[in-house]
Backbone as ProteinMPNN parsed JSONL, in Angstrom:
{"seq_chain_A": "XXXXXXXXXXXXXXXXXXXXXXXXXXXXXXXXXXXXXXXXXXXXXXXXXXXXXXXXXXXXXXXXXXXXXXXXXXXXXXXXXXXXXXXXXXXXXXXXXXXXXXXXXXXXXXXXXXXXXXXXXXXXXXXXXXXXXXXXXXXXXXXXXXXXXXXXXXXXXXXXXXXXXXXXXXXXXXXXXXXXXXXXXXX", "coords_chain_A": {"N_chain_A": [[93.044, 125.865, 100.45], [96.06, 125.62, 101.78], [97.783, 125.778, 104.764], [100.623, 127.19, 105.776], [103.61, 126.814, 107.61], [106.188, 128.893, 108.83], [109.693, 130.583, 108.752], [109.893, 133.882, 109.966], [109.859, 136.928, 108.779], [112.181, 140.155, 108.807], [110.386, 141.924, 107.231], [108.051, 141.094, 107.558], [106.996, 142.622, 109.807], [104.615, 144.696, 109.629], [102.453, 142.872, 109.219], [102.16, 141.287, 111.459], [102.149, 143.139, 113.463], [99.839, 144.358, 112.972], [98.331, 141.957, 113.479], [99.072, 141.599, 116.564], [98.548, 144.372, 117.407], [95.833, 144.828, 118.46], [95.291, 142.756, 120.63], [96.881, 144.379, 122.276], [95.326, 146.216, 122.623], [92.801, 145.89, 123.52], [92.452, 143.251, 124.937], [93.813, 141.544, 128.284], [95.904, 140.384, 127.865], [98.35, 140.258, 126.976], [100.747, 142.648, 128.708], [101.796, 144.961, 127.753], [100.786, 148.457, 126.873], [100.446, 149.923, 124.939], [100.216, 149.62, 121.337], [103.477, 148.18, 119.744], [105.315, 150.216, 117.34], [104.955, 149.827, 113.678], [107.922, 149.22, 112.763], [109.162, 149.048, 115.403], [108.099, 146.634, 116.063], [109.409, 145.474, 113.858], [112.445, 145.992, 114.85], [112.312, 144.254, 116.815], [111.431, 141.712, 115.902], [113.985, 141.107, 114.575], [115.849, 141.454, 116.315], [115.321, 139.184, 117.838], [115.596, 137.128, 116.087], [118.4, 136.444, 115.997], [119.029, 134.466, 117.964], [116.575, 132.985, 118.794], [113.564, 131.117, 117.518], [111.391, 132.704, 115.341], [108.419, 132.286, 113.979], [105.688, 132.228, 111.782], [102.514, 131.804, 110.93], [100.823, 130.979, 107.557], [98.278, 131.303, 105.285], [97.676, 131.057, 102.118], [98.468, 134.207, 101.108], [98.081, 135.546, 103.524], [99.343, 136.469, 106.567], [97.961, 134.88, 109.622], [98.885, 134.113, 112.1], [101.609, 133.658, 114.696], [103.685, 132.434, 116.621], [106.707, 132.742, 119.061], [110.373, 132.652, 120.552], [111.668, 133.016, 123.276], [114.354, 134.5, 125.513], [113.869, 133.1, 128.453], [114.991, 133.85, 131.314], [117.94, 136.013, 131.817], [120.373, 135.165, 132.58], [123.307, 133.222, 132.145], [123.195, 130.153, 133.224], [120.415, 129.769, 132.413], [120.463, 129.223, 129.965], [119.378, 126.756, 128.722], [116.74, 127.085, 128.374], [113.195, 128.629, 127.31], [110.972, 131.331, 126.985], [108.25, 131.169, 125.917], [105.807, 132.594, 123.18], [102.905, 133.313, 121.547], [100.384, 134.421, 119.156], [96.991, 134.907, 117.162], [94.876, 135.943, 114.443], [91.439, 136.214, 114.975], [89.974, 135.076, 113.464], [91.44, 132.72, 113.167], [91.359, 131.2, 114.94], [90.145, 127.731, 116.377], [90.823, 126.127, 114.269], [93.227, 124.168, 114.717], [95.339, 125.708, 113.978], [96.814, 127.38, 116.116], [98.002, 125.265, 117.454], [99.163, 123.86, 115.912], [101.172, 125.743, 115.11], [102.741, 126.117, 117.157], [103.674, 123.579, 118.204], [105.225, 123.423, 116.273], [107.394, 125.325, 117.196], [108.41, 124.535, 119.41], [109.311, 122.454, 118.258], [111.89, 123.556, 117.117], [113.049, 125.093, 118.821], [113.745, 122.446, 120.531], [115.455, 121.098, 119.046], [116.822, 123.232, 118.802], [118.415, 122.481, 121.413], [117.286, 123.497, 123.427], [115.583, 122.644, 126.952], [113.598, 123.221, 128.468], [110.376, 124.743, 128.179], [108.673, 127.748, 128.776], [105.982, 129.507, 129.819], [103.778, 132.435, 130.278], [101.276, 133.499, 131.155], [97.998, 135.177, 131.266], [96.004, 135.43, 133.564], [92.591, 136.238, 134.625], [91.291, 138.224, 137.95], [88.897, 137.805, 138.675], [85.62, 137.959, 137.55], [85.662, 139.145, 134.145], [85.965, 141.641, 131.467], [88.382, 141.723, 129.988], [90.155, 139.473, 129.765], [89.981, 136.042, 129.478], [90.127, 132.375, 130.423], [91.294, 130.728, 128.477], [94.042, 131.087, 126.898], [95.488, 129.868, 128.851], [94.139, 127.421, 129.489], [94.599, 126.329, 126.374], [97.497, 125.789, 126.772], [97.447, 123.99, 129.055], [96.443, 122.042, 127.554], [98.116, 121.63, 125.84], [100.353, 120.758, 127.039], [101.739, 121.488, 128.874], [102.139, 122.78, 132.091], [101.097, 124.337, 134.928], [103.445, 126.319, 137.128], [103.36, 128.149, 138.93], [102.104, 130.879, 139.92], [101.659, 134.273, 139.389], [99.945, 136.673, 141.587], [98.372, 139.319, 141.025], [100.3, 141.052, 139.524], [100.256, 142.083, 137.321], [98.91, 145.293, 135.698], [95.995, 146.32, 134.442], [93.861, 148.262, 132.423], [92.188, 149.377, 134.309], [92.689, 147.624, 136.711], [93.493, 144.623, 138.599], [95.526, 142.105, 137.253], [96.039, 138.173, 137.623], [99.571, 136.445, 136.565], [99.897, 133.189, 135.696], [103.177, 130.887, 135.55], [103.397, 128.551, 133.508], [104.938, 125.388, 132.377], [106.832, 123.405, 130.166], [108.672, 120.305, 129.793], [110.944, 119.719, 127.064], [113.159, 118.665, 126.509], [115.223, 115.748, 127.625], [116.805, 116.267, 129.8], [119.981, 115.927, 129.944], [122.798, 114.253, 131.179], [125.352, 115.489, 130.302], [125.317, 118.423, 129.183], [125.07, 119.662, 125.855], [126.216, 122.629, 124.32], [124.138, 125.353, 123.566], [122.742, 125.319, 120.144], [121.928, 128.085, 118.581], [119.422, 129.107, 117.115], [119.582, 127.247, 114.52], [119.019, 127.513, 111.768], [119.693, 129.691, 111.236], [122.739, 130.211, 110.766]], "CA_chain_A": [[94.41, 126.335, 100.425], [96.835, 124.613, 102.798], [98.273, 126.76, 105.554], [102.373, 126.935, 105.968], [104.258, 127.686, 108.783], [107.689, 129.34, 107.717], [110.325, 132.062, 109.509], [109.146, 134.841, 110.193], [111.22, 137.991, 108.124], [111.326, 141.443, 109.407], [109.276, 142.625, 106.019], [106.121, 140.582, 107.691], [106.66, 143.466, 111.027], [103.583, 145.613, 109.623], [101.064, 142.034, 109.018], [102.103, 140.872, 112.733], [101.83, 144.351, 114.082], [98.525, 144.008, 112.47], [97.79, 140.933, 114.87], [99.132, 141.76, 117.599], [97.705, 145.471, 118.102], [93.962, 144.262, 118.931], [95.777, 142.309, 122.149], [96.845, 145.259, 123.34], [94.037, 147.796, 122.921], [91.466, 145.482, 123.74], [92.9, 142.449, 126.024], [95.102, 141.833, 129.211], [96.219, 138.808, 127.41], [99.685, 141.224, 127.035], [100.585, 143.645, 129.28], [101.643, 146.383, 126.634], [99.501, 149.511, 127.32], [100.519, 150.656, 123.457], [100.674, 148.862, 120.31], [104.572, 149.273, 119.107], [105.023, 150.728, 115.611], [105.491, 148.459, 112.592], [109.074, 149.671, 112.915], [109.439, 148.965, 116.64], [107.721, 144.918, 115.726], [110.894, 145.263, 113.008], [113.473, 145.836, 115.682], [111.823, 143.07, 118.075], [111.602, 140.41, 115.098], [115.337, 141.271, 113.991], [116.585, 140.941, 117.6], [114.731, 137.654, 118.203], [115.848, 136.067, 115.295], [119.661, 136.113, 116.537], [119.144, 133.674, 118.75], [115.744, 132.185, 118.79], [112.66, 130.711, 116.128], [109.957, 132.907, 115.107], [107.344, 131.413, 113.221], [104.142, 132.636, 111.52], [101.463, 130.451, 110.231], [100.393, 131.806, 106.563], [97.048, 130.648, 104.122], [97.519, 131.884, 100.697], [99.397, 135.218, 101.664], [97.897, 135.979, 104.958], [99.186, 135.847, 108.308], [97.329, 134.397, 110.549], [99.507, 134.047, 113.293], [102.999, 133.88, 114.92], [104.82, 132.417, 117.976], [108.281, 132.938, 118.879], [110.565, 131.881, 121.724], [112.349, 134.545, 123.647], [115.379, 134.392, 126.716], [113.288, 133.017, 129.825], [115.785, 134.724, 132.283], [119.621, 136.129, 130.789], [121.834, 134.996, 133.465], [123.939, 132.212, 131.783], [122.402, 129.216, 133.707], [119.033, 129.679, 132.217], [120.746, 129.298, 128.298], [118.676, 125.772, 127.883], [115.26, 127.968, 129.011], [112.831, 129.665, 126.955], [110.256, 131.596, 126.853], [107.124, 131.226, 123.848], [104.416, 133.395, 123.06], [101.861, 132.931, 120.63], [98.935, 134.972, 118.931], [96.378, 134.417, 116.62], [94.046, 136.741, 114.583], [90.358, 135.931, 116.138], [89.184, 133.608, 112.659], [92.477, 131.607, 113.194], [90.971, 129.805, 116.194], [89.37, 125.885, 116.914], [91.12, 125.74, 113.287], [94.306, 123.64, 115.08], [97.123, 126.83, 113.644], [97.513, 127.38, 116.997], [98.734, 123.893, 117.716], [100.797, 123.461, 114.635], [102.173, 126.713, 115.581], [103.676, 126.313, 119.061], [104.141, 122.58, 117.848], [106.801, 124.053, 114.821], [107.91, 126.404, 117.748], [108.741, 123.576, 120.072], [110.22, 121.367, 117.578], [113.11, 124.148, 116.799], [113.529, 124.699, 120.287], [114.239, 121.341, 121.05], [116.369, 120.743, 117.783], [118.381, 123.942, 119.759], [118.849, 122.11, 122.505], [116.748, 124.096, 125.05], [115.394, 122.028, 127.923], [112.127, 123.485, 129.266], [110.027, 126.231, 127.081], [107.446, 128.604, 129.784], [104.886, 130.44, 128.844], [103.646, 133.334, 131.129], [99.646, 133.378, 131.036], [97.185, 136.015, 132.257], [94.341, 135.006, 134.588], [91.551, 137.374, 135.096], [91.327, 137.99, 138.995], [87.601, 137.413, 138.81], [85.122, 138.206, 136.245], [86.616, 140.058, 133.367], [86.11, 141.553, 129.8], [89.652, 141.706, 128.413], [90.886, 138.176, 129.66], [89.23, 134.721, 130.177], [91.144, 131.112, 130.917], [91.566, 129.948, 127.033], [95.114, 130.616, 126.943], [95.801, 128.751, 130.184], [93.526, 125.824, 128.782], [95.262, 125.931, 125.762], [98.423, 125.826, 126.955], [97.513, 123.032, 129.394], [95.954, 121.102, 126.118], [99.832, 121.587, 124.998], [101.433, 120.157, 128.198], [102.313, 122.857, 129.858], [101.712, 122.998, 133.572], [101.06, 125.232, 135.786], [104.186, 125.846, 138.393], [103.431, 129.452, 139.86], [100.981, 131.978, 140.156], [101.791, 135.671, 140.531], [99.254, 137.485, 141.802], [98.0, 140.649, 141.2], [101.415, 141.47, 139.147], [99.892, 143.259, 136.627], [98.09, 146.347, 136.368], [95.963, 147.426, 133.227], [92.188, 148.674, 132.124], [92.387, 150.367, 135.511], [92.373, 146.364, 137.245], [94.65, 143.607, 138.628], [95.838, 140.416, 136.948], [97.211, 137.256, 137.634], [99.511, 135.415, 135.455], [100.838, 131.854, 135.338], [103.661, 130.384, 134.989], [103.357, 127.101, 133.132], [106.336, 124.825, 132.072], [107.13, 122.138, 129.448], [109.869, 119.489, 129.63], [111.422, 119.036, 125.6], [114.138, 117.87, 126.744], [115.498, 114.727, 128.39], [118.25, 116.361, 130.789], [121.391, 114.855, 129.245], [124.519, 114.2, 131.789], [126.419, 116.3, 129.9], [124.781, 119.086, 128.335], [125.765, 120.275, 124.499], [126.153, 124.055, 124.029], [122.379, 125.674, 122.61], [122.776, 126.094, 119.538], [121.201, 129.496, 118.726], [118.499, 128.778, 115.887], [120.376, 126.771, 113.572], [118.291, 127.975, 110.512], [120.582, 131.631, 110.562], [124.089, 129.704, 110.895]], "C_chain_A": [[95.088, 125.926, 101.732], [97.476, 125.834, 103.478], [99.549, 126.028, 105.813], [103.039, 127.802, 107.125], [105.592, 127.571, 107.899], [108.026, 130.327, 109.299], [110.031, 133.067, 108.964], [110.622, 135.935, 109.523], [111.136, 139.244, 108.808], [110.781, 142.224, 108.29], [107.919, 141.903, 106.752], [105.967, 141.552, 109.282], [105.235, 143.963, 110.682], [102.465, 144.012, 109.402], [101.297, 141.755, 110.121], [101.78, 141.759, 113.985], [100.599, 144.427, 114.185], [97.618, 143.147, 113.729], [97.464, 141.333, 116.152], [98.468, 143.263, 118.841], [96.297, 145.505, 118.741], [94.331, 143.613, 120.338], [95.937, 143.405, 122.82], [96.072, 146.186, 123.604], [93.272, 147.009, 123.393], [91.282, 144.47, 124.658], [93.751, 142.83, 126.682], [95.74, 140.847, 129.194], [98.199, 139.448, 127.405], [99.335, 142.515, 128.242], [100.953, 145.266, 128.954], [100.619, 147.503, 126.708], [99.498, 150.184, 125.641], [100.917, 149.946, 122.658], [102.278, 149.799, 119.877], [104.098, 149.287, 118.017], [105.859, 149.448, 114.804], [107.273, 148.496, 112.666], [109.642, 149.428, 114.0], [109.5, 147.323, 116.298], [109.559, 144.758, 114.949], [111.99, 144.757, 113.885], [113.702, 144.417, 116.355], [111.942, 141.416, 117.449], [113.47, 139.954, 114.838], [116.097, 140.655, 115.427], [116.054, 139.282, 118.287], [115.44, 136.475, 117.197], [117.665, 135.319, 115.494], [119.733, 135.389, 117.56], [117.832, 132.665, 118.772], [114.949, 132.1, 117.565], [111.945, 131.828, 116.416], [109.639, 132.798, 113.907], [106.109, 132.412, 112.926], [103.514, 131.403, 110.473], [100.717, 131.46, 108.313], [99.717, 130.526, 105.771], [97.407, 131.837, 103.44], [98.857, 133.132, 101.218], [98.97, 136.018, 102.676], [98.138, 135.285, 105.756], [98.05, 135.522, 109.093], [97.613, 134.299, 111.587], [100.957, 134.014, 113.176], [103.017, 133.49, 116.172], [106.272, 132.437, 117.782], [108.512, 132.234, 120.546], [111.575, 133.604, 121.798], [113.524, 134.128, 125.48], [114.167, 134.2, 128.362], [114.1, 134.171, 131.112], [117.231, 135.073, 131.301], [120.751, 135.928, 131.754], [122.332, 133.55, 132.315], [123.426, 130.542, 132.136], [121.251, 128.765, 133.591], [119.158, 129.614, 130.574], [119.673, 128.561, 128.118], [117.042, 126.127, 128.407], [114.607, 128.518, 128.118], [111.435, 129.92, 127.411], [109.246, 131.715, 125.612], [105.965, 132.548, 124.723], [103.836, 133.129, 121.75], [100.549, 133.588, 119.959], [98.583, 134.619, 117.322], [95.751, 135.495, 116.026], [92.635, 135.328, 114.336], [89.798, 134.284, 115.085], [90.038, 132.486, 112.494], [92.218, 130.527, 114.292], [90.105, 128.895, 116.293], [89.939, 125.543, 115.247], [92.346, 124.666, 113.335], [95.224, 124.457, 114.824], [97.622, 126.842, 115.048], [98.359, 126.167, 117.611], [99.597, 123.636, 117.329], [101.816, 124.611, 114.776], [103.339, 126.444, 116.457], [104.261, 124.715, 118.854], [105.446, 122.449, 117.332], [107.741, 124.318, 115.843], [108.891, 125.617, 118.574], [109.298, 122.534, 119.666], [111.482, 122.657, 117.468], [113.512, 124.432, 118.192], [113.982, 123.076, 120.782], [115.481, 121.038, 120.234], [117.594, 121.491, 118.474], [119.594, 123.465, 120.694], [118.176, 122.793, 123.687], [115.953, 122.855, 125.408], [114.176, 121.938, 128.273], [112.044, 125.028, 128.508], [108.82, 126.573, 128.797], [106.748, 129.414, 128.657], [104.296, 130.862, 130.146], [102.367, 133.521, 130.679], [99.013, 134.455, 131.927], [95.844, 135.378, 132.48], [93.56, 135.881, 134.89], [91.378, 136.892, 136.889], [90.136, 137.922, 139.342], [86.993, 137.672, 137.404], [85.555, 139.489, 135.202], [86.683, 139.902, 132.353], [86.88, 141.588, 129.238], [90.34, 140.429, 128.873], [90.345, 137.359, 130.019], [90.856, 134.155, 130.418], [91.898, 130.726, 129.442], [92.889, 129.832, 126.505], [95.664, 129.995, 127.925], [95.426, 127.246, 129.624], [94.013, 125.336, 127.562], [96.528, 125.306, 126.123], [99.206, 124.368, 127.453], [97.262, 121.933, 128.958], [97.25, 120.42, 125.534], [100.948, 120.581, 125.632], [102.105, 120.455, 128.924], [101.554, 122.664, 131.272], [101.742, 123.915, 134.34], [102.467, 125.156, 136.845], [104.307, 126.938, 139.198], [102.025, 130.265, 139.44], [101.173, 133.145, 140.673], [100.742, 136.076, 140.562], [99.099, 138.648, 142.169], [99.536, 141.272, 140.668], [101.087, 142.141, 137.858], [98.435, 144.037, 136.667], [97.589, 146.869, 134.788], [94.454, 147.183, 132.789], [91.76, 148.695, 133.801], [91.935, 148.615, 136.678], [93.623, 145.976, 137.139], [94.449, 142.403, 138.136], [96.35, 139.694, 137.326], [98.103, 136.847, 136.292], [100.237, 133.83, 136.02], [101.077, 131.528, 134.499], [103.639, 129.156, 134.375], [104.663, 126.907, 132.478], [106.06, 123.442, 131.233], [108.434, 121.542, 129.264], [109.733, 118.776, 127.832], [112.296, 118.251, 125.244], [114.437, 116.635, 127.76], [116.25, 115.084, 129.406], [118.955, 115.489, 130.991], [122.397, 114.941, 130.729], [125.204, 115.47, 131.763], [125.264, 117.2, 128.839], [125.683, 119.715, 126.672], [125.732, 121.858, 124.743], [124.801, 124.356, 123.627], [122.742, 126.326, 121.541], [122.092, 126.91, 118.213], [120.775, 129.245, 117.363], [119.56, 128.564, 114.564], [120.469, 127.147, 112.306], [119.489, 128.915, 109.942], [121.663, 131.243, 110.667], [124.804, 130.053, 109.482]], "O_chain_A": [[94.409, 125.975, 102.757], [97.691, 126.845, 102.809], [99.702, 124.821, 106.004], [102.992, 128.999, 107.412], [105.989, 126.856, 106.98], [107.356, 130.645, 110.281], [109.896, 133.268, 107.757], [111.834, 135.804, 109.694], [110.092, 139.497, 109.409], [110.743, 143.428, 108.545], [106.798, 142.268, 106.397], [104.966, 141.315, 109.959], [104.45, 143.619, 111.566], [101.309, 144.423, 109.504], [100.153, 141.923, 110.544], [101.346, 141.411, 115.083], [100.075, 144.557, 115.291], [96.721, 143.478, 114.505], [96.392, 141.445, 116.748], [98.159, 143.349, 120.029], [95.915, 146.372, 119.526], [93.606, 143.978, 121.263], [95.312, 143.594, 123.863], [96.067, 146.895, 124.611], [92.635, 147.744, 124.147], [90.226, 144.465, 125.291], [94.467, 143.806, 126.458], [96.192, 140.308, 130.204], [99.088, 138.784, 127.939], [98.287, 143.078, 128.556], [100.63, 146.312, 129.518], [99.452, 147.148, 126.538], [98.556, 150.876, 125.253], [101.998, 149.411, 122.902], [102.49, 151.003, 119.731], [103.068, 148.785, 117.565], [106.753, 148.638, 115.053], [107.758, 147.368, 112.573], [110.864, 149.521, 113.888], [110.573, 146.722, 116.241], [110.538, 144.153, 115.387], [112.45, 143.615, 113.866], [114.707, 143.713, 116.449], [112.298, 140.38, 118.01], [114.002, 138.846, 114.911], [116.751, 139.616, 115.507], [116.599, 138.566, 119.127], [115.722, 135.31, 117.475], [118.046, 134.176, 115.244], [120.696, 135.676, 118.271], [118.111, 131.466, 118.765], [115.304, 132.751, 116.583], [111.763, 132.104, 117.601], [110.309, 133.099, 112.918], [105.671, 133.226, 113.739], [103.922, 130.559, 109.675], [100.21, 132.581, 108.338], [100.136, 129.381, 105.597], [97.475, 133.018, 103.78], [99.977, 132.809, 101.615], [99.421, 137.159, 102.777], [97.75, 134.146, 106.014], [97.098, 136.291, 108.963], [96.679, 134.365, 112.385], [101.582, 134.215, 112.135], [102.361, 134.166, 116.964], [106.911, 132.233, 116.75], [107.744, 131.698, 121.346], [111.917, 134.556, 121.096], [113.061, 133.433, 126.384], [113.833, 135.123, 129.106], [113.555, 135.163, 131.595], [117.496, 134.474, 130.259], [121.856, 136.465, 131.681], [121.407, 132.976, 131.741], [123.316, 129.776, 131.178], [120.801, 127.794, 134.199], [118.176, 129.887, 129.884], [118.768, 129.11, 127.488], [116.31, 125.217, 128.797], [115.393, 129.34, 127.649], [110.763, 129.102, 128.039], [109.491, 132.28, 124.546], [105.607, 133.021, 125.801], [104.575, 132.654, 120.888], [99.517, 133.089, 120.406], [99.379, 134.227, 116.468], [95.8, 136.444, 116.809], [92.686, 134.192, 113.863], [89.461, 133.156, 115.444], [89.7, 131.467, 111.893], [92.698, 129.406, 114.456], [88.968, 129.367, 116.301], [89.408, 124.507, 114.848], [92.651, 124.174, 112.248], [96.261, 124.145, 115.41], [98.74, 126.379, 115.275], [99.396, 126.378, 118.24], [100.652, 123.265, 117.843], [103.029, 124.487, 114.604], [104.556, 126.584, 116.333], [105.371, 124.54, 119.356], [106.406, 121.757, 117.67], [108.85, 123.795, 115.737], [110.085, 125.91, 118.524], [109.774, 121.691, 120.427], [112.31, 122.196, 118.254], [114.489, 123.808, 118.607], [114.822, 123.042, 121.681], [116.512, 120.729, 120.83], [118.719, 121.057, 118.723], [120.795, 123.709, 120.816], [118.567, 122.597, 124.837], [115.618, 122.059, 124.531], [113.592, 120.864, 128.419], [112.849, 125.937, 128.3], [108.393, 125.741, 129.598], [106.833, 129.753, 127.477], [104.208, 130.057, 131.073], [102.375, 133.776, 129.474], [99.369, 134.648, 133.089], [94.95, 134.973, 131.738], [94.072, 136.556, 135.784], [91.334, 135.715, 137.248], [90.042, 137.971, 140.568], [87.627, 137.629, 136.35], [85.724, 140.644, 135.593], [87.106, 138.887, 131.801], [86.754, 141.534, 128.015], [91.36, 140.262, 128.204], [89.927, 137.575, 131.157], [91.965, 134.678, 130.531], [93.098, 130.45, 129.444], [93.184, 128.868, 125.798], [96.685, 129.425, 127.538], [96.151, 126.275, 129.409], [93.993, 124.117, 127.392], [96.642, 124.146, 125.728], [100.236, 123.783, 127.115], [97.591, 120.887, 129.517], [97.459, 119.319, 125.025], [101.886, 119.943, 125.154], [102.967, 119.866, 129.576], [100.354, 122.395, 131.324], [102.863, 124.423, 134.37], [102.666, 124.072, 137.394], [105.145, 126.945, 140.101], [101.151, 129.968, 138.626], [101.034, 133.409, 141.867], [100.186, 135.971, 139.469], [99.465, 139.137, 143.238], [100.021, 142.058, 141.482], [101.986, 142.86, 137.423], [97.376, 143.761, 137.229], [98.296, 147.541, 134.037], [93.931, 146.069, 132.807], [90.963, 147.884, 134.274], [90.889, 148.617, 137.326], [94.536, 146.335, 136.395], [93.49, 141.68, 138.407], [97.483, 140.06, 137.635], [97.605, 136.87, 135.166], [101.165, 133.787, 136.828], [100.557, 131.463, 133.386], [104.128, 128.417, 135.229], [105.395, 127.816, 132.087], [105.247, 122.582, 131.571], [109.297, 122.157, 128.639], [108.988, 117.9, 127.392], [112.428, 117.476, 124.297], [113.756, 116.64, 128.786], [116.492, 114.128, 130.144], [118.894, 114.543, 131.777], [122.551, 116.078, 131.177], [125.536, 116.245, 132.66], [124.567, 116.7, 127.956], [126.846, 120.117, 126.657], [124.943, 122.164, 125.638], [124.214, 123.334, 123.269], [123.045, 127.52, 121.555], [121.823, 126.415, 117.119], [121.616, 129.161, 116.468], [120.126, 129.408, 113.869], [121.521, 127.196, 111.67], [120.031, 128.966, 108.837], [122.242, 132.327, 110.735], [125.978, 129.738, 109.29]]}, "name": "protein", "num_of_chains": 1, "seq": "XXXXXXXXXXXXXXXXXXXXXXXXXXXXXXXXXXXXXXXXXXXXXXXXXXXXXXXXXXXXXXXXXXXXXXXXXXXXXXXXXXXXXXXXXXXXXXXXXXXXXXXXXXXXXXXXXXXXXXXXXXXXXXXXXXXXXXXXXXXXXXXXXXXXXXXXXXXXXXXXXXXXXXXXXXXXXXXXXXXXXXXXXXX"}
């Protein structure tokens, strides 16, 4: 059965909720100390979709995953900017979804017109059971680079994390920039 990436609705909040709750009880891959409620995911999908892609990857009629893109900074000067995120549930991985995911994710972002997508990564500050490197190494698989390193900026399973920032150029930086415009799909 062939796996389809599609937009993401807010009726799929309770299968992504699904996903994403195991990150936060159990990794420091997020820094969420509480899974929201399927109803909260709702809000978060609904408000994302007015402006940016989110994506889920679906076999047959299960999710499997989801990235989205989200406002890097909100001052005005940072319009052609985003931010992605990306999760997986655990049997979705060395399968490539994640690739074709953030791939999809990064083609509608560019189509927008944004410039440079980030992605905000947690580093375990030494040895450590709720976060390895694998999203870093992914990331850098993707083309993403490293261009910062906070340290010790978060705080959770009574320990400090790093994360890095990594950065991808989608764009060419035109002369003259066009307006971004805001996920074409919902026009």
């Amino acid at each position: 059965m062939a796996a389809i990436i599609r937009t993401v609705t807010p009726e799929d909040a309770p299968a992504l909720r699904d996903i994403y709750a195991p990150y936060v009880e159990k990794t420091a891959i997020t820094f969420e100390y509480e899974p929201p409620t399927a109803e909260e995911f709702r809000r978060r999908i609904t408000g994302t979709l007015k402006k940016y892609p989110y994506l889920c990857l679906e076999e047959g009629e299960r999710i499997l995953g989801y990235a989205y893109a989200s406002p890097f900074r909100t001052r005005a000067a940072y319009r052609w900017t985003a931010e992605t995120s990306i999760y997986l549930v655990p049997e979705a991985r060395g399968r490539g979804f994640g690739r074709r995911l953030l791939e999809a994710l990064e083609e509608k972002c560019r189509a927008m017109g944004l410039q440079v997508l980030y992605a905000c990564v947690t580093l375990p500050a030494g040895e450590d059971l709720y976060v390895n490197c694998e999203s870093a190494e992914f990331h850098a698989h993707m083309g993403y680079e490293r261009i910062a390193l906070l340290r010790r900026c978060g705080y959770k399973f009574d320990r400090w994390y790093h994360a890095s920032i990594m950065e991808k150029v989608i764009g060419d930086y035109p002369e003259e920039l066009k307006e971004v415009v805001w996920f074409p799909e919902l026009e």
